[in-house]
PyMOL Python script that loads the backbone (N, CA, C, O; Angstrom):
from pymol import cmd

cmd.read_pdbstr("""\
ATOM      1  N   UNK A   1     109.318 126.552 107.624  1.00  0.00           N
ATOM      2  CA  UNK A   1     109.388 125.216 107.047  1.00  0.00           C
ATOM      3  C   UNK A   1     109.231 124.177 108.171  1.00  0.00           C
ATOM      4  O   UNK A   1     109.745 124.241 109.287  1.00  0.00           O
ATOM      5  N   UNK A   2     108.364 123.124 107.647  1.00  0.00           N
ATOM      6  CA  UNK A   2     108.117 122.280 109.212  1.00  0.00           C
ATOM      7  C   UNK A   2     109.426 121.102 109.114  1.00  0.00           C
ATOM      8  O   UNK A   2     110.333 120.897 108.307  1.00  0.00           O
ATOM      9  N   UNK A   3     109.087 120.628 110.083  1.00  0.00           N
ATOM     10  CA  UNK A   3     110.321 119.181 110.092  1.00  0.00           C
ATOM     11  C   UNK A   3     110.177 118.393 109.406  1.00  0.00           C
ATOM     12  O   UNK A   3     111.219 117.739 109.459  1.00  0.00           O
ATOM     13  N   UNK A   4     109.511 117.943 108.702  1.00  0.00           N
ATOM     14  CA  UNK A   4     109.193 116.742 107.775  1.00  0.00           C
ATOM     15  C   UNK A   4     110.144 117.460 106.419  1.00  0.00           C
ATOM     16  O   UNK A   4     110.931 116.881 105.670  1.00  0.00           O
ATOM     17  N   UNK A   5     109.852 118.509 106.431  1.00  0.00           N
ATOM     18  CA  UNK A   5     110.496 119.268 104.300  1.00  0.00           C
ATOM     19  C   UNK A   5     112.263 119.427 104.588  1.00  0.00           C
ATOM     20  O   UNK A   5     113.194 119.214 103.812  1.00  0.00           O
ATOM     21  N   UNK A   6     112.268 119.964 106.266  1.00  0.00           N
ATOM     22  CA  UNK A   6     113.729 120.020 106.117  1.00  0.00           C
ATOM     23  C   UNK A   6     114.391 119.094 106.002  1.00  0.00           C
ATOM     24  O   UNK A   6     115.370 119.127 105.256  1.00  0.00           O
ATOM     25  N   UNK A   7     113.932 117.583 106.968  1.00  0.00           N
ATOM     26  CA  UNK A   7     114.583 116.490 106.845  1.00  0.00           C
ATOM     27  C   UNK A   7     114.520 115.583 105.612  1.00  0.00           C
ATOM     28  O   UNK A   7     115.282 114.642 105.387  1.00  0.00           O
ATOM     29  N   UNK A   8     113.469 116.014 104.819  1.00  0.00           N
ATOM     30  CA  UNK A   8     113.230 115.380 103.375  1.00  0.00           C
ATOM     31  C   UNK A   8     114.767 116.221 102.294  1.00  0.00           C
ATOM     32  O   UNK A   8     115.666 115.515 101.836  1.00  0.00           O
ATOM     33  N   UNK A   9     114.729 117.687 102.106  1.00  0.00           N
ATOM     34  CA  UNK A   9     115.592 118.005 101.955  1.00  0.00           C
ATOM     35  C   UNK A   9     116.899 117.571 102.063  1.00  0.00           C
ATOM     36  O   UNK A   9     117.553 117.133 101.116  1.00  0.00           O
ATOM     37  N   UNK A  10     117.318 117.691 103.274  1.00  0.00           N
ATOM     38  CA  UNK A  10     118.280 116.574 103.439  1.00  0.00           C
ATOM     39  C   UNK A  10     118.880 115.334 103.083  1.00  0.00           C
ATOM     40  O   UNK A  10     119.909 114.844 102.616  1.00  0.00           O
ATOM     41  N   UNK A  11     117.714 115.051 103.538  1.00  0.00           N
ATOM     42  CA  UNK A  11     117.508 113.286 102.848  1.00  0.00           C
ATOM     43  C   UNK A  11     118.232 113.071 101.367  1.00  0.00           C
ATOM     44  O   UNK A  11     119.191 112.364 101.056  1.00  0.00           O
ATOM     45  N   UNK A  12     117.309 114.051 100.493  1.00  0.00           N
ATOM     46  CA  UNK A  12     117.053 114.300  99.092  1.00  0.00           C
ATOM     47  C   UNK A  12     118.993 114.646  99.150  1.00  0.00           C
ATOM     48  O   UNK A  12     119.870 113.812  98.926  1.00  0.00           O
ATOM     49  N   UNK A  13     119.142 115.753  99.427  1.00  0.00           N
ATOM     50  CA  UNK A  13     120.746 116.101  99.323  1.00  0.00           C
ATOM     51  C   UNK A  13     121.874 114.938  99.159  1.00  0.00           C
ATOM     52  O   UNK A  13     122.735 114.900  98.279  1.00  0.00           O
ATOM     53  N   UNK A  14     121.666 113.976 100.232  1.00  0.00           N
ATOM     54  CA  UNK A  14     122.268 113.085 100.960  1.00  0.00           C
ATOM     55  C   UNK A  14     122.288 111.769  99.812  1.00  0.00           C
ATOM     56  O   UNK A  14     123.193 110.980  99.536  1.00  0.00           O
ATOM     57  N   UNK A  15     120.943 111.895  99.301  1.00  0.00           N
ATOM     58  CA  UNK A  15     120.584 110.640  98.248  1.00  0.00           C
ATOM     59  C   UNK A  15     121.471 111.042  96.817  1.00  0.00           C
ATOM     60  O   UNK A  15     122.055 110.246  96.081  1.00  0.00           O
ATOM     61  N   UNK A  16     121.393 112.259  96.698  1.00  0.00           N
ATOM     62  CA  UNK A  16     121.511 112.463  95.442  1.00  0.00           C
ATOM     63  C   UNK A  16     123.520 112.606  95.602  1.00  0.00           C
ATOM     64  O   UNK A  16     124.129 112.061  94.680  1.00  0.00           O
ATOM     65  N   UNK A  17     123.994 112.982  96.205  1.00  0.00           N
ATOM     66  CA  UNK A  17     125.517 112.677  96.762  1.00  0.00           C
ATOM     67  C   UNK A  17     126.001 111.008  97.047  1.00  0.00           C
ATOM     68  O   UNK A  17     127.184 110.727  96.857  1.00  0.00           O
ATOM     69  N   UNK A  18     125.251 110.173  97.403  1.00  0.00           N
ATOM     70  CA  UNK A  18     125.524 108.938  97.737  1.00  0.00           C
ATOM     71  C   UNK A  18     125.323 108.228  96.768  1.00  0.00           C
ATOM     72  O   UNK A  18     126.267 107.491  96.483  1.00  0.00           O
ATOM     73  N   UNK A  19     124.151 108.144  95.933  1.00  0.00           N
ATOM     74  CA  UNK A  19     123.749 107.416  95.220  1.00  0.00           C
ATOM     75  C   UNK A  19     123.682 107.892  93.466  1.00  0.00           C
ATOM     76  O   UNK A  19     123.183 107.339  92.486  1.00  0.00           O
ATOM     77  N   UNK A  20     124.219 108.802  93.596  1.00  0.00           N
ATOM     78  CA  UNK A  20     124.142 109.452  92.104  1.00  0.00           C
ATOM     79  C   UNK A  20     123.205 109.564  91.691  1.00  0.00           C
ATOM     80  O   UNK A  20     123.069 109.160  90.536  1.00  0.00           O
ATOM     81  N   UNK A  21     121.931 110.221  92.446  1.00  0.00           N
ATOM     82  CA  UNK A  21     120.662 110.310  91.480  1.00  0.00           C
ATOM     83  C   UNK A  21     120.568 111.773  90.703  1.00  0.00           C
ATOM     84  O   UNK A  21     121.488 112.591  90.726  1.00  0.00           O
ATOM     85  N   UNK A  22     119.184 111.991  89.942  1.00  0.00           N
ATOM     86  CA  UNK A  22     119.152 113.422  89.751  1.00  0.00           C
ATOM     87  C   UNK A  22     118.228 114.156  90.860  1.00  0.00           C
ATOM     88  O   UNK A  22     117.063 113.767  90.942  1.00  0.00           O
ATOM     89  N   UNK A  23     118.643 115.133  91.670  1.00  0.00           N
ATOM     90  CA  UNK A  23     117.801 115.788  92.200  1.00  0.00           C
ATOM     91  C   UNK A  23     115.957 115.410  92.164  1.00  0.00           C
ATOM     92  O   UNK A  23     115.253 115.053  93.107  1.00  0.00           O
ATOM     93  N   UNK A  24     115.518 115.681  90.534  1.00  0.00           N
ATOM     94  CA  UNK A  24     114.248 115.548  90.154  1.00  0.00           C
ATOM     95  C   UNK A  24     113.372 114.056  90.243  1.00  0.00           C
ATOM     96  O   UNK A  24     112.233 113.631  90.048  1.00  0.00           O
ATOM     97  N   UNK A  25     114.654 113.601  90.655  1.00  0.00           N
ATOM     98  CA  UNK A  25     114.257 111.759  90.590  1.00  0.00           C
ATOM     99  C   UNK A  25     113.838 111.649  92.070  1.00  0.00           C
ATOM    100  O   UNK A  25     112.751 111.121  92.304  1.00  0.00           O
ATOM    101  N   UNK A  26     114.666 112.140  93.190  1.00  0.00           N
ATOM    102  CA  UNK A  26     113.913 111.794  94.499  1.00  0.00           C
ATOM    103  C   UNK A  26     112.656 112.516  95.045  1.00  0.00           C
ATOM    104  O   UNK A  26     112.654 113.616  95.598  1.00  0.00           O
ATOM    105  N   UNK A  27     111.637 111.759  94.813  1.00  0.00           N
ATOM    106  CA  UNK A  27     110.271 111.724  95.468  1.00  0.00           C
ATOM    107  C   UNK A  27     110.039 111.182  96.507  1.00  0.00           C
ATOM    108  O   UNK A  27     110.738 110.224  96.838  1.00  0.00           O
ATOM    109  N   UNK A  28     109.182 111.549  97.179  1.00  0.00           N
ATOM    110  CA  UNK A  28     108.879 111.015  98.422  1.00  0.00           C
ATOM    111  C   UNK A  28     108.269 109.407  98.425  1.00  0.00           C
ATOM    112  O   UNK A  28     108.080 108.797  99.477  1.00  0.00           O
ATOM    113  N   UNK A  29     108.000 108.841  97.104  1.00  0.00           N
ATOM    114  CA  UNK A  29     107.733 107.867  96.736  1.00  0.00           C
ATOM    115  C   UNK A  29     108.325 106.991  96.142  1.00  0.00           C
ATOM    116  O   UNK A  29     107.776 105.920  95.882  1.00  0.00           O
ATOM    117  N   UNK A  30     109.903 107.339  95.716  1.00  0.00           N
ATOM    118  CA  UNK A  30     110.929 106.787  95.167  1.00  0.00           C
ATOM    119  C   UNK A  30     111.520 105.525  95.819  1.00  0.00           C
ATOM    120  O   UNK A  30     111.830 105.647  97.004  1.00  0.00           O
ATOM    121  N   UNK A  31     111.733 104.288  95.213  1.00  0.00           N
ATOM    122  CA  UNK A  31     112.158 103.420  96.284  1.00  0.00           C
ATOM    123  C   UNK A  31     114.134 103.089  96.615  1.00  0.00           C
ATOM    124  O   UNK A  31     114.823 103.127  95.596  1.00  0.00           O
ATOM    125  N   UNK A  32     114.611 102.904  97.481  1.00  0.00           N
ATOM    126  CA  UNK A  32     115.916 102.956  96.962  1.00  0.00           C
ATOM    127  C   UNK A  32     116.483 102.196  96.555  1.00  0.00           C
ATOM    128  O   UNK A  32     117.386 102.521  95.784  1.00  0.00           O
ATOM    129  N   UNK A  33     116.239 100.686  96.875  1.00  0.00           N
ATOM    130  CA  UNK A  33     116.085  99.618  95.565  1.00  0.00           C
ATOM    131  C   UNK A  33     115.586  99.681  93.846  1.00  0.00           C
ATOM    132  O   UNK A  33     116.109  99.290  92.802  1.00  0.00           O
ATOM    133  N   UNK A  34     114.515 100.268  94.128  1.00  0.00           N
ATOM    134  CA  UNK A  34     113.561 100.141  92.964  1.00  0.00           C
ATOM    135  C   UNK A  34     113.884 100.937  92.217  1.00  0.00           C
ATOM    136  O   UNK A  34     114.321 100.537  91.138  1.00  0.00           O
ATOM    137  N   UNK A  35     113.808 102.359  92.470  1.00  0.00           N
ATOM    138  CA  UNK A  35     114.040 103.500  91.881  1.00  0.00           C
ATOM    139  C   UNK A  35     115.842 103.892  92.049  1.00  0.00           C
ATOM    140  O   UNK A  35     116.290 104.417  91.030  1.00  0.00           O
ATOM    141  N   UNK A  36     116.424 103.779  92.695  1.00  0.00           N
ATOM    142  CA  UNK A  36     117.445 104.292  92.585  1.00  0.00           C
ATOM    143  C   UNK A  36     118.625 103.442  92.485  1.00  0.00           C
ATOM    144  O   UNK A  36     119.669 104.082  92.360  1.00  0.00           O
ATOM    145  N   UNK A  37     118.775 101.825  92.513  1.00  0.00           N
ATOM    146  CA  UNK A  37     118.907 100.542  92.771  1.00  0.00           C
ATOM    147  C   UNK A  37     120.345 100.722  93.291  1.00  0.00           C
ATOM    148  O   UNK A  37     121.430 100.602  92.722  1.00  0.00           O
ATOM    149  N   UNK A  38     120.063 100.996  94.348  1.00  0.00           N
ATOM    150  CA  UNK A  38     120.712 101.276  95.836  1.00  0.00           C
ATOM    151  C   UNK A  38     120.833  99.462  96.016  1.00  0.00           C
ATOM    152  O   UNK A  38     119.863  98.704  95.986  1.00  0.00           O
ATOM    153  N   UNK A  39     122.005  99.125  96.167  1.00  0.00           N
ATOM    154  CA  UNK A  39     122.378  97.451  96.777  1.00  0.00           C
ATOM    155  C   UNK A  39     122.756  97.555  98.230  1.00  0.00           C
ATOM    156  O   UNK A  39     123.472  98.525  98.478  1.00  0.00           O
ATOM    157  N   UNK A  40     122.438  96.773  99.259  1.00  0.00           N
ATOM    158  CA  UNK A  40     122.645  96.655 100.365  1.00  0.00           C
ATOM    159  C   UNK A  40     123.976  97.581 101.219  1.00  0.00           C
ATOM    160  O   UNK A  40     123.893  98.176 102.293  1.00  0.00           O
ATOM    161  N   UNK A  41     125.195  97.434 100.284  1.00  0.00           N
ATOM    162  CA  UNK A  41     126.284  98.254 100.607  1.00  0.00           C
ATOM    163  C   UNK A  41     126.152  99.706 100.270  1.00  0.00           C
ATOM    164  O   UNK A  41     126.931 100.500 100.797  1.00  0.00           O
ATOM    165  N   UNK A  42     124.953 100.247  99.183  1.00  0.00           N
ATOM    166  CA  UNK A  42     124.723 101.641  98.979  1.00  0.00           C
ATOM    167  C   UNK A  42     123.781 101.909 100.068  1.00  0.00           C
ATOM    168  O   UNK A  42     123.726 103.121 100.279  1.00  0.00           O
ATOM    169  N   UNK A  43     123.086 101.287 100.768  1.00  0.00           N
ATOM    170  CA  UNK A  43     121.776 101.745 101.243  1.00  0.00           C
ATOM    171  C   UNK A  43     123.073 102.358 103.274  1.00  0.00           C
ATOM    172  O   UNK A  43     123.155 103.393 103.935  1.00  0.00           O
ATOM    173  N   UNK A  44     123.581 101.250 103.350  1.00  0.00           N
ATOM    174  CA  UNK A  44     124.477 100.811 104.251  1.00  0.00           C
ATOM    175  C   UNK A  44     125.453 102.326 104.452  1.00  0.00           C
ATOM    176  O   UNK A  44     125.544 102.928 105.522  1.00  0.00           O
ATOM    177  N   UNK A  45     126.139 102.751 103.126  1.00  0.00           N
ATOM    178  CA  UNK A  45     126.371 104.321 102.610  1.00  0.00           C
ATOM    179  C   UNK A  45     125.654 105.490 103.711  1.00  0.00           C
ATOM    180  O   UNK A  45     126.033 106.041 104.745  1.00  0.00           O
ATOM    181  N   UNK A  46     123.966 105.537 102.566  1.00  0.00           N
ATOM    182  CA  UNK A  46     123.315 106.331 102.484  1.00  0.00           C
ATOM    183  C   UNK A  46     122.895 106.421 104.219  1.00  0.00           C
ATOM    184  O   UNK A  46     122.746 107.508 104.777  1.00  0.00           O
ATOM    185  N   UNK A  47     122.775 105.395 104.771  1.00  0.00           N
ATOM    186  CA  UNK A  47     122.632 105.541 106.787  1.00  0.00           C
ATOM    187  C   UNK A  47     123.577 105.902 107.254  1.00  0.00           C
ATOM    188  O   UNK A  47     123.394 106.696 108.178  1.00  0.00           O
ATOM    189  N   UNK A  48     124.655 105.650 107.008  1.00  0.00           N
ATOM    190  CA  UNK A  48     125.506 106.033 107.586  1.00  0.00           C
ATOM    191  C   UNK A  48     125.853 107.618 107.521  1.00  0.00           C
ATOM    192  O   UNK A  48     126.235 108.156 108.560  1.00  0.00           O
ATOM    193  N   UNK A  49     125.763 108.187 106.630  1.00  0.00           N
ATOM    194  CA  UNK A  49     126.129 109.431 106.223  1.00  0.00           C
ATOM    195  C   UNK A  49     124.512 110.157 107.045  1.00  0.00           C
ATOM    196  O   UNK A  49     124.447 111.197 107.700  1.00  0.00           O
ATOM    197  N   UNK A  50     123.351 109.171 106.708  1.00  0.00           N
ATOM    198  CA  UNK A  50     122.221 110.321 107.326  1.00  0.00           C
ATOM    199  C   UNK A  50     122.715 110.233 109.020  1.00  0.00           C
ATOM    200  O   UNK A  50     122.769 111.224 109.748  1.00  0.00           O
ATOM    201  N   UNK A  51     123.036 108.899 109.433  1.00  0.00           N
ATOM    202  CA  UNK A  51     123.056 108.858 111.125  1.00  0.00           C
ATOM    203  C   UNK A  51     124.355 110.055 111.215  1.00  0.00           C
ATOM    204  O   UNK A  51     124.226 110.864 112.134  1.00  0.00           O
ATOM    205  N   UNK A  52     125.425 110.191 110.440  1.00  0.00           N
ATOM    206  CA  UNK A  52     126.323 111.427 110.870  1.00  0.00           C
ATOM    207  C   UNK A  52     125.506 112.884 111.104  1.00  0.00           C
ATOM    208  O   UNK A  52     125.366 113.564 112.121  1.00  0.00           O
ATOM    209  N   UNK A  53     124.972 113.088 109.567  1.00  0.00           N
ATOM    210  CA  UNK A  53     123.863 114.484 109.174  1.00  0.00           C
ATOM    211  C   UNK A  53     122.913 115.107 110.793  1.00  0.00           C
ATOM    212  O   UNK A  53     122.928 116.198 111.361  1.00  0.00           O
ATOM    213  N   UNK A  54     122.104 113.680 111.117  1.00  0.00           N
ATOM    214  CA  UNK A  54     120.961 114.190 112.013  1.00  0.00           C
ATOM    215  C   UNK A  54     121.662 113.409 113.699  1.00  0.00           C
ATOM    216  O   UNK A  54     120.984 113.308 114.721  1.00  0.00           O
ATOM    217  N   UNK A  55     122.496 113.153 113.623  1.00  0.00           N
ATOM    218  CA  UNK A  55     123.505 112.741 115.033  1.00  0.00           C
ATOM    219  C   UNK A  55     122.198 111.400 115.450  1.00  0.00           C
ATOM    220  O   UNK A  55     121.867 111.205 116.619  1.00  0.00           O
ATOM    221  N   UNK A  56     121.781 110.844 114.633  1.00  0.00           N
ATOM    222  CA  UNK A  56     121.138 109.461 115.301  1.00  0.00           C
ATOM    223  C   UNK A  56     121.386 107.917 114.352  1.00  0.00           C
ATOM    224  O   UNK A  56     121.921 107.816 113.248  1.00  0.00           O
ATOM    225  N   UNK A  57     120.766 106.758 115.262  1.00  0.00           N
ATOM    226  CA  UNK A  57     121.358 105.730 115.401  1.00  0.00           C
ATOM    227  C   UNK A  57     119.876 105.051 114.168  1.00  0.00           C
ATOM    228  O   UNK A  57     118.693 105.331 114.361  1.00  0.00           O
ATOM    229  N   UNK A  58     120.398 104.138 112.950  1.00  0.00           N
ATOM    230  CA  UNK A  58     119.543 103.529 112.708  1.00  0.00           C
ATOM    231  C   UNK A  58     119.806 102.174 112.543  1.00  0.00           C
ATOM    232  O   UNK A  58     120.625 101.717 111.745  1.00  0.00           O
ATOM    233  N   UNK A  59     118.811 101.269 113.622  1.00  0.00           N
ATOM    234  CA  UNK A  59     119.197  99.984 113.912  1.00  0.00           C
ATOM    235  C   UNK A  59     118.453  99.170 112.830  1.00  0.00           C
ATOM    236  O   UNK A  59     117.463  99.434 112.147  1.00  0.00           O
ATOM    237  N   UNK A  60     119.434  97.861 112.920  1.00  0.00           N
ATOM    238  CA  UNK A  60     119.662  97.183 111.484  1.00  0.00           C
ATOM    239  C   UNK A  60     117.993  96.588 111.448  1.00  0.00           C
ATOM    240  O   UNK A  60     117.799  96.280 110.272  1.00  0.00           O
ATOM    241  N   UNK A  61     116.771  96.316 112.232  1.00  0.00           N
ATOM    242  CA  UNK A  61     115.743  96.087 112.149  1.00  0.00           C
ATOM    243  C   UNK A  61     115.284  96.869 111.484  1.00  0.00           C
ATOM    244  O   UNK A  61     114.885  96.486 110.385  1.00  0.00           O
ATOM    245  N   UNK A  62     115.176  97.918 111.750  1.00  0.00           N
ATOM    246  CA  UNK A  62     114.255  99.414 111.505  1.00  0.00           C
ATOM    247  C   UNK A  62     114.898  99.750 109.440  1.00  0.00           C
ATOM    248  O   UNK A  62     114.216 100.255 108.548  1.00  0.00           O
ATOM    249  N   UNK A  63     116.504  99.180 109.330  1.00  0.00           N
ATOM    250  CA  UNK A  63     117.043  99.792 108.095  1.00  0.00           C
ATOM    251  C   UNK A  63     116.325  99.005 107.336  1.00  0.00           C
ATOM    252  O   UNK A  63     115.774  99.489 106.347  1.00  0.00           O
ATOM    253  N   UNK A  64     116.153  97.314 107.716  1.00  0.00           N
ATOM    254  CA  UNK A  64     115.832  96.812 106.550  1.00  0.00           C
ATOM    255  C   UNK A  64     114.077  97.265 106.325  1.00  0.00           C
ATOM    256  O   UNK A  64     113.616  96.846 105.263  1.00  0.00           O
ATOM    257  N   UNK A  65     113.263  97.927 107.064  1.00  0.00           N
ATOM    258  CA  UNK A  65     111.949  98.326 106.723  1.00  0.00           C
ATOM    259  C   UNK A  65     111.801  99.594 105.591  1.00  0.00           C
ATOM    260  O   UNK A  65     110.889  99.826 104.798  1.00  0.00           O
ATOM    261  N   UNK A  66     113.066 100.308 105.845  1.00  0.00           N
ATOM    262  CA  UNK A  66     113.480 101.686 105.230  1.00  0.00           C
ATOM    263  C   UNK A  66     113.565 101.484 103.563  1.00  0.00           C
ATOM    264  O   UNK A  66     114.710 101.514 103.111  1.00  0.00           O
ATOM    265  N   UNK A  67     112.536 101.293 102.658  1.00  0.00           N
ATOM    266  CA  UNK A  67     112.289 101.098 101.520  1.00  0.00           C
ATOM    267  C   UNK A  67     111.883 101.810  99.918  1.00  0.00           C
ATOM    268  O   UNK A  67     112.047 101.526  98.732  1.00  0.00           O
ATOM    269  N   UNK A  68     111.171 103.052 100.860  1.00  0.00           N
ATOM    270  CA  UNK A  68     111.281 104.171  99.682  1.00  0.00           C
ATOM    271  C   UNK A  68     111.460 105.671 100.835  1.00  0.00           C
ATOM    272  O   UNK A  68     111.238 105.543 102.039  1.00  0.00           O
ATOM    273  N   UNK A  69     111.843 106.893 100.276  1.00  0.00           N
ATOM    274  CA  UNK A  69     112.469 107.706 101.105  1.00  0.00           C
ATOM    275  C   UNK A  69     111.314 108.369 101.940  1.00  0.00           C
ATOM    276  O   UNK A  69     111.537 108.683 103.110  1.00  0.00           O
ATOM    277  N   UNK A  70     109.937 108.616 101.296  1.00  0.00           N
ATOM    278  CA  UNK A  70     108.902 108.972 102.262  1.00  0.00           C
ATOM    279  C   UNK A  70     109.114 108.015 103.962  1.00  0.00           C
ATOM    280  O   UNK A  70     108.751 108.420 105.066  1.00  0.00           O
ATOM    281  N   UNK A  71     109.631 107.030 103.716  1.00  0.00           N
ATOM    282  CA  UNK A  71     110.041 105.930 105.389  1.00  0.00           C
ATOM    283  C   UNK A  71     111.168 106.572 105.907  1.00  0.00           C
ATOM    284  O   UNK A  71     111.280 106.892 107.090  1.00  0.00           O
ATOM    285  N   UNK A  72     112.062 106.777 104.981  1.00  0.00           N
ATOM    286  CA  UNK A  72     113.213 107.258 105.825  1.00  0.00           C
ATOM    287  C   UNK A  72     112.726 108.626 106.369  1.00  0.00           C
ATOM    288  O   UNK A  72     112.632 108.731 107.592  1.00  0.00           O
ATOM    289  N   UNK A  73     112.343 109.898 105.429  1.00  0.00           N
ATOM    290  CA  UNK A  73     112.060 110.903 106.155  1.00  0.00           C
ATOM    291  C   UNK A  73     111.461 110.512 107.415  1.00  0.00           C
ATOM    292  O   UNK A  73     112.019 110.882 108.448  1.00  0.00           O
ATOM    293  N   UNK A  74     110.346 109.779 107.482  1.00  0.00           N
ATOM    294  CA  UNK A  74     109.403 109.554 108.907  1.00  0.00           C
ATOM    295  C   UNK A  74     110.331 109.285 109.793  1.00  0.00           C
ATOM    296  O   UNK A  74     110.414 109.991 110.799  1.00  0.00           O
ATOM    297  N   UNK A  75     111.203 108.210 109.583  1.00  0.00           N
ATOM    298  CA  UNK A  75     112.082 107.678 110.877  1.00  0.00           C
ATOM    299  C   UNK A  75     112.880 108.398 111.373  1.00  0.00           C
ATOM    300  O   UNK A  75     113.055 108.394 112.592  1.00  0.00           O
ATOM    301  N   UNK A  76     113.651 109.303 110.432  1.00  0.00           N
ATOM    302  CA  UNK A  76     114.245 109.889 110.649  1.00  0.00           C
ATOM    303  C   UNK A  76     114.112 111.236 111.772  1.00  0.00           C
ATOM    304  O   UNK A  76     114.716 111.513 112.809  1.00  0.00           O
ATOM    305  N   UNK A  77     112.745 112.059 110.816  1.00  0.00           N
ATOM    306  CA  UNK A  77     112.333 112.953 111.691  1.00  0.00           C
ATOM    307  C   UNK A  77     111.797 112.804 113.287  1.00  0.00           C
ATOM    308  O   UNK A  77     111.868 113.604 114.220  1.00  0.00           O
ATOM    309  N   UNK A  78     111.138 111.218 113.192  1.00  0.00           N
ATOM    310  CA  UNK A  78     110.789 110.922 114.772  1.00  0.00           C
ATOM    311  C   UNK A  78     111.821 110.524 115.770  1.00  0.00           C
ATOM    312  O   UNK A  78     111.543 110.112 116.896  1.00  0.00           O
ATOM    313  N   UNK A  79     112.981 110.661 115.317  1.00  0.00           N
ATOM    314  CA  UNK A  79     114.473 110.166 115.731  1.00  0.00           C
ATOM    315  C   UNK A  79     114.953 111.464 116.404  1.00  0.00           C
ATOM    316  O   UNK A  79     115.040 111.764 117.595  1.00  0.00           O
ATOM    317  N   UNK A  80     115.227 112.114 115.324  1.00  0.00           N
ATOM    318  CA  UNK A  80     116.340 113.571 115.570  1.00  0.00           C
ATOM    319  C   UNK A  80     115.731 114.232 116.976  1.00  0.00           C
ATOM    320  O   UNK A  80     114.664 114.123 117.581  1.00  0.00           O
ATOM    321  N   UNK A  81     116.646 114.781 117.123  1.00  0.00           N
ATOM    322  CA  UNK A  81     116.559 115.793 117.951  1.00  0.00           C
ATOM    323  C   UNK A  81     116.222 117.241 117.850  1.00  0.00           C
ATOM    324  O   UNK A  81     116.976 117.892 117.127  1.00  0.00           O
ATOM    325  N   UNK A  82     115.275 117.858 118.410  1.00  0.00           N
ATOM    326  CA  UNK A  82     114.689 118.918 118.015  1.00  0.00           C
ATOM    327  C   UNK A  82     115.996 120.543 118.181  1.00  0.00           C
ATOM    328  O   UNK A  82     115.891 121.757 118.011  1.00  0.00           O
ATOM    329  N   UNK A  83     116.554 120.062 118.389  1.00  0.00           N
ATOM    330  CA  UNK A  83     117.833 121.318 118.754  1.00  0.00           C
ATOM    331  C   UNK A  83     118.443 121.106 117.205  1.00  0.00           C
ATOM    332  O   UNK A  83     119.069 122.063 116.748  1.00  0.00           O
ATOM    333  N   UNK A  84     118.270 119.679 116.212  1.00  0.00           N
ATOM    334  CA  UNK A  84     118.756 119.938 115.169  1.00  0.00           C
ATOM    335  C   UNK A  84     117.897 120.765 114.069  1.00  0.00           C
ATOM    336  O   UNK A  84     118.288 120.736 112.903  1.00  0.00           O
ATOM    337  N   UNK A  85     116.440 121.688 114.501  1.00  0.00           N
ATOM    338  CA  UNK A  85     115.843 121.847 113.506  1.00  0.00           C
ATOM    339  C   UNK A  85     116.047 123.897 113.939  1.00  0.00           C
ATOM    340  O   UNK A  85     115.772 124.835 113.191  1.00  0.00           O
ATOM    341  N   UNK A  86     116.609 123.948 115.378  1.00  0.00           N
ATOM    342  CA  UNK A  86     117.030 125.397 115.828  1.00  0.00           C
ATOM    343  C   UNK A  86     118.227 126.224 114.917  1.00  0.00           C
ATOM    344  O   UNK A  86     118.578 127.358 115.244  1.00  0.00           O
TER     345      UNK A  86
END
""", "prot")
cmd.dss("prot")
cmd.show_as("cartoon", "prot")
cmd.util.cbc("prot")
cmd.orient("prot")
């Protein structure tokens, strides 16, 4: 499995625990406003719990770009650390 599916996985896990979605609802195209209507204090949640998950930092510039989860996977995965995919 490459790094992009595990950290989407994740992601997906993380979304669907934070935000009460259904599993089948997070797409890589899903927005977390739009689609999942995630409010500033849910989205605020959902980083926090991923920066615990993948041990990295997401700064408040970069969060507010973070808009549907195909962005977060990207940032995410170009973030982590490769000892988290061992």
């Amino acid at each position: 499995m490459d790094k992009f599916q595990i950290v989407f996985d994740k992601i997906k896990e993380l979304i669907v625990q934070e935000l009460n979605v259904k599993p089948e609802l997070v797409t890589l195209e899903a927005g977390l406003a739009s689609d999942f209507g995630a409010d500033s204090l849910d989205a605020l949640e959902l980083f926090n719990q991923i920066e615990s998950e993948f041990l990295i930092t997401i700064d408040d510039e970069s969060a507010t770009k973070l808009k549907i989860v195909k962005d977060l996977v990207e940032y995410v995965k170009n973030k982590v650390n490769d000892h988290y995919f061992e």
